[in-house]
N, C-alpha and C positions, 0 to 999 in steps of 0.2 A: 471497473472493478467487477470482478467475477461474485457470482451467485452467490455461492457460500463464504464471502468476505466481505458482503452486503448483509445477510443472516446473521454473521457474525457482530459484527456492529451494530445492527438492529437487536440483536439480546444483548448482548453488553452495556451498551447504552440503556434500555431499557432498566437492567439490573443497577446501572449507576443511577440512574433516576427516583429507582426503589429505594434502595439502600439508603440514601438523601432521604429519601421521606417520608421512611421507618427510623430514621434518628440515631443511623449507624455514625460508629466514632468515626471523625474527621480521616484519617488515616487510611480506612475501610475505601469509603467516597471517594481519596485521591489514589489509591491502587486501581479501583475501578474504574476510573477516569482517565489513567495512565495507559491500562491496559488496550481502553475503548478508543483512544488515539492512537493509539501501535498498529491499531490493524491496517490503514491504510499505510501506512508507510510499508510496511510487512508486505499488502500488496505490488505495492511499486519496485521493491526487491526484486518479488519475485517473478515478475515479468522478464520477458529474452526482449533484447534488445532487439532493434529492427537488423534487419540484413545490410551491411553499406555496398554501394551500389560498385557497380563491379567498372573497373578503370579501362579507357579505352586505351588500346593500346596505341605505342608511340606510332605515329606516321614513318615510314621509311623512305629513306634521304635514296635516292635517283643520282649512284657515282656520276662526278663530272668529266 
């Protein structure tokens, strides 16, 4: 997980933690809570997939 999607998560969470225990209504907690699970997945998106490995090509047949 890249820098600032570790940052992210780490204030997010943080702010859900708060908000929890500052006595915010239920609803508040589970946006904040929804939000601060999205971001990983959000990362995984947005990663490039790996390169696929390049095909060797067919052997050639020696006319008989």
């Amino acid at each position: 997980m890249s820098t600032v999607n570790r940052t992210k998560l780490a204030v997010f969470a943080l702010l859900t933690v708060g908000a929890a225990g500052v006595g915010a209504t239920p609803p508040v907690v589970l946006a904040l809570a929804a939000v601060t699970a999205l971001i990983p997945v959000a990362d995984a998106l947005d990663r490039t997939p790996a390169p696929r490995p390049a095909r060797r090509p067919a052997p050639e047949r020696e006319p008989a």
